[in-house]
Backbone as XML, in Angstrom:
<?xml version="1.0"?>
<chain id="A" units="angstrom">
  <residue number="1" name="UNK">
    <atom name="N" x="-29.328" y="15.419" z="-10.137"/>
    <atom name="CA" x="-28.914" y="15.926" z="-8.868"/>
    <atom name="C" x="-27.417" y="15.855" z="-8.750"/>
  </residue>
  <residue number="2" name="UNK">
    <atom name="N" x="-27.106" y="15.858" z="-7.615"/>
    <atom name="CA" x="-25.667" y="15.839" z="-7.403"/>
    <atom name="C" x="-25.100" y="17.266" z="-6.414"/>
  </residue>
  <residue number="3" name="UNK">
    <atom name="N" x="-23.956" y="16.940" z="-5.784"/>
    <atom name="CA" x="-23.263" y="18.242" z="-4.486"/>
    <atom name="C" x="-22.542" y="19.086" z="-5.891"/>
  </residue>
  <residue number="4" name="UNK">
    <atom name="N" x="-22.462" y="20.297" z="-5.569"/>
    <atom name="CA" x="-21.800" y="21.261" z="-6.780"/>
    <atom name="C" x="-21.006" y="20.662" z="-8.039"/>
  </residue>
  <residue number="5" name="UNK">
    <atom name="N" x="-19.786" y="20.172" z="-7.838"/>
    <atom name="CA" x="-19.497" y="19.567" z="-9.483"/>
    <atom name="C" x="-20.084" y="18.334" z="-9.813"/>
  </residue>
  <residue number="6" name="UNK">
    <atom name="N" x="-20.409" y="17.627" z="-9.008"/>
    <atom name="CA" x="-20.668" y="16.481" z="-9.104"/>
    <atom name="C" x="-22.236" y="16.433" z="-9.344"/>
  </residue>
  <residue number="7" name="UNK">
    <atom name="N" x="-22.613" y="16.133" z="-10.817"/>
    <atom name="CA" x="-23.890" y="16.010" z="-11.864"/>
    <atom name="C" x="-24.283" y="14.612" z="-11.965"/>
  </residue>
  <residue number="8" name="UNK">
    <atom name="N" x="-23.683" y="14.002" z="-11.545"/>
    <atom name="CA" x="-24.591" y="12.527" z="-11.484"/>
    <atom name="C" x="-23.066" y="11.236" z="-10.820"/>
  </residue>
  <residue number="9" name="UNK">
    <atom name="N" x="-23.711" y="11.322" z="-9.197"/>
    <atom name="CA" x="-22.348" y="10.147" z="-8.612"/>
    <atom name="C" x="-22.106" y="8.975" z="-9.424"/>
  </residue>
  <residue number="10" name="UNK">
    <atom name="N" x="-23.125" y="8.602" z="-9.904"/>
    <atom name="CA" x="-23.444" y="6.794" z="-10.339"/>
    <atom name="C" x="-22.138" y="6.755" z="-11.771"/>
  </residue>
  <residue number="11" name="UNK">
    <atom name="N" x="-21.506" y="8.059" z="-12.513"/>
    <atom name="CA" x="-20.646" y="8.175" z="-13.404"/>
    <atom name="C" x="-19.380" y="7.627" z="-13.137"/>
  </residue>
  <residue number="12" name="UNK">
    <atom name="N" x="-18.866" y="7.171" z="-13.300"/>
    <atom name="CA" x="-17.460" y="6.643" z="-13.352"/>
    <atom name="C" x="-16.223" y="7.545" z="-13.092"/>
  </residue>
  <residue number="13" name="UNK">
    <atom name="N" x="-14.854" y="7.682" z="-13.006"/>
    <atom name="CA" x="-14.408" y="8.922" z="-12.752"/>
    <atom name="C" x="-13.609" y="8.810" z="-14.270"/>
  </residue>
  <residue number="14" name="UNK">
    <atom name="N" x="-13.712" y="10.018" z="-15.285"/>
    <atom name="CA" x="-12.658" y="9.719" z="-16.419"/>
    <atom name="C" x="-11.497" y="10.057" z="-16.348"/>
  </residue>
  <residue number="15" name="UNK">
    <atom name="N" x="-10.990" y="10.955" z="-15.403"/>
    <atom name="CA" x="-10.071" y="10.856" z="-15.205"/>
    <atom name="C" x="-8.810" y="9.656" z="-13.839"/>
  </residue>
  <residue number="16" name="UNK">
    <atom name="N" x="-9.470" y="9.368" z="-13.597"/>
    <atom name="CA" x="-9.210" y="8.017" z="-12.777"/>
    <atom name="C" x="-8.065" y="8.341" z="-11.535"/>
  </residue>
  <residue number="17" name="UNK">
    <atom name="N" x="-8.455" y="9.133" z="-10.790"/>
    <atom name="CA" x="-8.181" y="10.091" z="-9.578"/>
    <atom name="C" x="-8.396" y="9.737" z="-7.912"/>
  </residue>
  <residue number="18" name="UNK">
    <atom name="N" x="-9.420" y="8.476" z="-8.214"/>
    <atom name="CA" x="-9.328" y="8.008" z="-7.148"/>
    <atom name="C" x="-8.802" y="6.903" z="-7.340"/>
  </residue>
  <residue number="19" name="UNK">
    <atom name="N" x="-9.083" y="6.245" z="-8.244"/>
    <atom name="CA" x="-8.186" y="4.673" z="-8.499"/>
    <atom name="C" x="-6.251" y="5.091" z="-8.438"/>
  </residue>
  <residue number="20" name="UNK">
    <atom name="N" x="-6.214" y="5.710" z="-9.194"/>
    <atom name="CA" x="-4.633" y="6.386" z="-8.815"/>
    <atom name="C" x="-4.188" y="6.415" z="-7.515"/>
  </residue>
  <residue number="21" name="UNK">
    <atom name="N" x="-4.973" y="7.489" z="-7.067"/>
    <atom name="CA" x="-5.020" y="8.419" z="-5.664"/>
    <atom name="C" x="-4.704" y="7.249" z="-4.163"/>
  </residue>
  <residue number="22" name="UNK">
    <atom name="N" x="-5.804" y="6.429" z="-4.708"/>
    <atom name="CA" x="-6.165" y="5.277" z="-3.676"/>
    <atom name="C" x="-4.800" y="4.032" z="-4.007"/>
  </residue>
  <residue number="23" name="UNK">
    <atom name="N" x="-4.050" y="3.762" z="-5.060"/>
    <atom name="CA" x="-2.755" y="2.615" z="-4.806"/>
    <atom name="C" x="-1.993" y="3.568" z="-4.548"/>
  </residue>
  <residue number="24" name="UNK">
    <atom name="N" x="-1.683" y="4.889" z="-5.126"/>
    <atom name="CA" x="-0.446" y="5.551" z="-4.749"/>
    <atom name="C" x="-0.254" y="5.718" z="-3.437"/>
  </residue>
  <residue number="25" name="UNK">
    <atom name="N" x="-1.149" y="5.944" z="-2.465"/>
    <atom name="CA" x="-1.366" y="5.775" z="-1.037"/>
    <atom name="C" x="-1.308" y="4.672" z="-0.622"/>
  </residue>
  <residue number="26" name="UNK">
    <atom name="N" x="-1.666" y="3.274" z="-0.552"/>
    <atom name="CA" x="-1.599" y="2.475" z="-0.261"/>
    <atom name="C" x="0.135" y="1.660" z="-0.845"/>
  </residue>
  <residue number="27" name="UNK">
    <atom name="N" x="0.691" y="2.576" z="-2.118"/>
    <atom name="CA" x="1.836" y="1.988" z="-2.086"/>
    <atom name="C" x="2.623" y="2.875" z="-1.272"/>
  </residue>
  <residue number="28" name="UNK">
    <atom name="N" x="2.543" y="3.899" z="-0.969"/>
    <atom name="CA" x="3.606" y="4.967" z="0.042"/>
    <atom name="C" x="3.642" y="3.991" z="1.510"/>
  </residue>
  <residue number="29" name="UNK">
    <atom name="N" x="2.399" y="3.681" z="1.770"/>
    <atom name="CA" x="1.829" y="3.012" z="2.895"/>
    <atom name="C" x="3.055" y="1.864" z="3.198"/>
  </residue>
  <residue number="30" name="UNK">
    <atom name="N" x="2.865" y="1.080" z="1.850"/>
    <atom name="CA" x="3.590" y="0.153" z="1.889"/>
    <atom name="C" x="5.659" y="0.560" z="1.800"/>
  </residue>
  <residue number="31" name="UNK">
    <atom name="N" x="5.937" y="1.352" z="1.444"/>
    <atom name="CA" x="7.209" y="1.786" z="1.104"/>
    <atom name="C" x="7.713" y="2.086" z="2.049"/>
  </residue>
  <residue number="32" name="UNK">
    <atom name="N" x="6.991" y="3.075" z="2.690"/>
    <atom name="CA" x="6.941" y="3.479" z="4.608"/>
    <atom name="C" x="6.837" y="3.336" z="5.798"/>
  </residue>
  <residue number="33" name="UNK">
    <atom name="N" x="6.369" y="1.778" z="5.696"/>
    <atom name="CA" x="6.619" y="0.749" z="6.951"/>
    <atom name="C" x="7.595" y="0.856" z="7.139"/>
  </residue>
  <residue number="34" name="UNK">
    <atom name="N" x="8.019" y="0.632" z="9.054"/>
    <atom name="CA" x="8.769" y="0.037" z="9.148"/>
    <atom name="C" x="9.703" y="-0.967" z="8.896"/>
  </residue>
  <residue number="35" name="UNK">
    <atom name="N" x="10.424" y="-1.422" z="8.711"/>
    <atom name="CA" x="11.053" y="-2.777" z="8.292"/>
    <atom name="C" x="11.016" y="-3.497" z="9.827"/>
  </residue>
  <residue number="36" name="UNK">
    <atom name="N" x="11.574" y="-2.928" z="10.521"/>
    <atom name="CA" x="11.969" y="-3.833" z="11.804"/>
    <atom name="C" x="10.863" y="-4.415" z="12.987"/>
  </residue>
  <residue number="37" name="UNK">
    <atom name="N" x="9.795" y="-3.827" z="12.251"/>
    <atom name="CA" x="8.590" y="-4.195" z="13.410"/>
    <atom name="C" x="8.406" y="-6.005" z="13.000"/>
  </residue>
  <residue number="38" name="UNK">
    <atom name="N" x="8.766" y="-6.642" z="11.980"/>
    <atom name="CA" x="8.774" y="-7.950" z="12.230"/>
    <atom name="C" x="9.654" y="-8.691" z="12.218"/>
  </residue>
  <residue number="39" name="UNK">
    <atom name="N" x="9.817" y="-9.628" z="12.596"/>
    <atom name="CA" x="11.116" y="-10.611" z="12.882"/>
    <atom name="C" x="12.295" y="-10.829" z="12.412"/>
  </residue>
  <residue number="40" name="UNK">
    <atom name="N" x="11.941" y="-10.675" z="10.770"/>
    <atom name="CA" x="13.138" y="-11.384" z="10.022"/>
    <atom name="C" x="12.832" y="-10.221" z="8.897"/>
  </residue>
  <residue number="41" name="UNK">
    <atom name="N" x="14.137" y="-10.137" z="8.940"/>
    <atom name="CA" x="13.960" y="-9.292" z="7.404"/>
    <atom name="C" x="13.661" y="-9.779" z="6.222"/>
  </residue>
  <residue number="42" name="UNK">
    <atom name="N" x="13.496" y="-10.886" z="5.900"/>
    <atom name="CA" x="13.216" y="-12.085" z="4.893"/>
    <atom name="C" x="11.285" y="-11.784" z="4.702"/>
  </residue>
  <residue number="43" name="UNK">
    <atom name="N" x="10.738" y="-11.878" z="5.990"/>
    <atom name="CA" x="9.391" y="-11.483" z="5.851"/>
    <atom name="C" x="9.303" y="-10.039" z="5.072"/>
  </residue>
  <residue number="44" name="UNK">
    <atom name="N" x="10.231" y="-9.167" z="5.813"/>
    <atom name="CA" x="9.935" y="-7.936" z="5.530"/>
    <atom name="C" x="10.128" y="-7.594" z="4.265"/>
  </residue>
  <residue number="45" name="UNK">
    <atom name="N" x="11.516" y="-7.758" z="3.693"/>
    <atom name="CA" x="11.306" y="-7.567" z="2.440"/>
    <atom name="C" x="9.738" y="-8.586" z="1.140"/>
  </residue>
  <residue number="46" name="UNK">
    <atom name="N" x="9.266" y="-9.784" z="2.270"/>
    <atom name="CA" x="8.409" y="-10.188" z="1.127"/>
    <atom name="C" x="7.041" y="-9.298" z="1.401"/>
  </residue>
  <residue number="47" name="UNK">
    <atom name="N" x="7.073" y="-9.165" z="2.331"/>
    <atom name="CA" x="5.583" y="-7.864" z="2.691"/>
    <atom name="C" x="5.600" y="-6.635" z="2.058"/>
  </residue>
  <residue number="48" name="UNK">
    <atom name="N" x="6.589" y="-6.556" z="1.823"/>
    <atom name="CA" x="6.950" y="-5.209" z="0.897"/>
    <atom name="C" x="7.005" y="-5.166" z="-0.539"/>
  </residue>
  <residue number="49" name="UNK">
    <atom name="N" x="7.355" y="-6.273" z="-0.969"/>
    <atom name="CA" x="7.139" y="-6.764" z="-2.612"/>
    <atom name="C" x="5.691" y="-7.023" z="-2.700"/>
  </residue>
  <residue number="50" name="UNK">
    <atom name="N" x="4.687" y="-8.065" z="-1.674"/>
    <atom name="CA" x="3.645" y="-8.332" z="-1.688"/>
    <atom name="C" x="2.585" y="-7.243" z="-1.855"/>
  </residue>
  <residue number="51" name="UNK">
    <atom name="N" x="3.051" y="-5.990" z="-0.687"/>
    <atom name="CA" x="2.337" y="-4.291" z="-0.875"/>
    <atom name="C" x="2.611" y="-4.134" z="-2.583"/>
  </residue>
  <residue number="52" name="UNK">
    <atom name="N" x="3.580" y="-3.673" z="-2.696"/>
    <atom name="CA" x="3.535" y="-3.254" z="-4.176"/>
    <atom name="C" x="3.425" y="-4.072" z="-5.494"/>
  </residue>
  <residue number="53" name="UNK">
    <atom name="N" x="3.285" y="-5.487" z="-4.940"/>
    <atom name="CA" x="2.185" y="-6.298" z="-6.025"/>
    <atom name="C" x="0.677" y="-5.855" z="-6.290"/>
  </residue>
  <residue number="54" name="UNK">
    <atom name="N" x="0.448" y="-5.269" z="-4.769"/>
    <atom name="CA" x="-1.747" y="-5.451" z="-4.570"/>
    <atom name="C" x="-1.466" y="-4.261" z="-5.150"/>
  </residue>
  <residue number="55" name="UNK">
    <atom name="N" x="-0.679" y="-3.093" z="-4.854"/>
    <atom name="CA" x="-1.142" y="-1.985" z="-5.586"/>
    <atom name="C" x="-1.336" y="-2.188" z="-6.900"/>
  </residue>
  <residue number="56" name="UNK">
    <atom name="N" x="0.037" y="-2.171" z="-7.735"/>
    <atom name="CA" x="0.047" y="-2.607" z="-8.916"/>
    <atom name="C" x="-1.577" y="-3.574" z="-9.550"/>
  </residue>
  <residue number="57" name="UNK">
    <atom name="N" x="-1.857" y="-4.641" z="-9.045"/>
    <atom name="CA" x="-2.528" y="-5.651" z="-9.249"/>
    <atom name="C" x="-4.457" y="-5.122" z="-8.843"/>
  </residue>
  <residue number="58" name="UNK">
    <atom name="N" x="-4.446" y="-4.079" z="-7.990"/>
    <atom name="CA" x="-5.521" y="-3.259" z="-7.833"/>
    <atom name="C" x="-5.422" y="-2.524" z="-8.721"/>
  </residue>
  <residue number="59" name="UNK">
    <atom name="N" x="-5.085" y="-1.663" z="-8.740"/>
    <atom name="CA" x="-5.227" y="-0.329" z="-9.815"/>
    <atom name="C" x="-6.076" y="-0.540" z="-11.101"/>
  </residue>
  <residue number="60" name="UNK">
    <atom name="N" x="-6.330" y="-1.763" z="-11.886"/>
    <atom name="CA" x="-7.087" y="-1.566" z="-13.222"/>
    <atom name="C" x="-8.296" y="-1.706" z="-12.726"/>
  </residue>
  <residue number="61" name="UNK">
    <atom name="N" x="-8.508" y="-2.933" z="-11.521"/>
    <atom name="CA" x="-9.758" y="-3.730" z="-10.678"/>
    <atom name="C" x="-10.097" y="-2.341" z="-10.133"/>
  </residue>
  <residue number="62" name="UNK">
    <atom name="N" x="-9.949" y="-1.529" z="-9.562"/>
    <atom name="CA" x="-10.401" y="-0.104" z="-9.129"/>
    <atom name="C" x="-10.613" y="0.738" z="-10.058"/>
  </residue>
  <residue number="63" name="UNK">
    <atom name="N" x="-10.084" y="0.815" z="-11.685"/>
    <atom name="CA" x="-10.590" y="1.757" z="-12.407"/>
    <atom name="C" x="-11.644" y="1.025" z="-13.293"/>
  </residue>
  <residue number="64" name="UNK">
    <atom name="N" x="-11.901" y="-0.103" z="-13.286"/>
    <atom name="CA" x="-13.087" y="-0.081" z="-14.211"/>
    <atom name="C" x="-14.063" y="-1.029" z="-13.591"/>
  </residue>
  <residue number="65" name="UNK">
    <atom name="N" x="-14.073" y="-0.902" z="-12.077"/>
    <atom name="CA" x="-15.255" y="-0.933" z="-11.282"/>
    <atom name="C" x="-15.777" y="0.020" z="-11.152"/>
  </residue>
  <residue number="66" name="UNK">
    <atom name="N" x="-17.571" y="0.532" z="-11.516"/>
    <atom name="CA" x="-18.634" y="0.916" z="-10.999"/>
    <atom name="C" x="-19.196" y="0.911" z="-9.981"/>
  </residue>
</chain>
C-alpha cells in the first residue's frame, strides 16, 4: 500500500530529507531568534551555541532512527 509515491511508509528515507530538512529548520530557528528577548547577552549567545549543538548532535539520531 501506500499514498502515490510512497510504496511502503515503514522504509526509511535514503535520501535523508527529512532528517536534513528537520535540523536545518530547527538551526535557522535557532540563528533567528532574537538575541534581546533575554537578559544578558552571555545567556544569549550560550542558547545559541546550545541550538546549534542539538542540531548538529540530532541529525545522525534522526537519520538512522526507524
Amino acid at each position: 500500500g501506500g499514498i502515490s509515491w510512497f510504496t511502503d511508509l515503514s522504509l526509511p528515507d535514503p535520501y535523508y530529507l527529512l532528517p536534513v530538512g528537520a535540523s536545518a529548520t530547527f538551526l535557522a530557528t535557532t540563528l533567528l531568534q532574537d538575541p534581546t528577548m533575554v537578559h544578558s547577552q552571555d545567556q544569549a549567545r550560550m542558547m545559541q551555541y546550545a541550538g546549534i549543538g542539538l542540531s548538529v548532535f540530532f541529525l545522525p539520531i534522526m537519520a538512522t532512527t526507524s
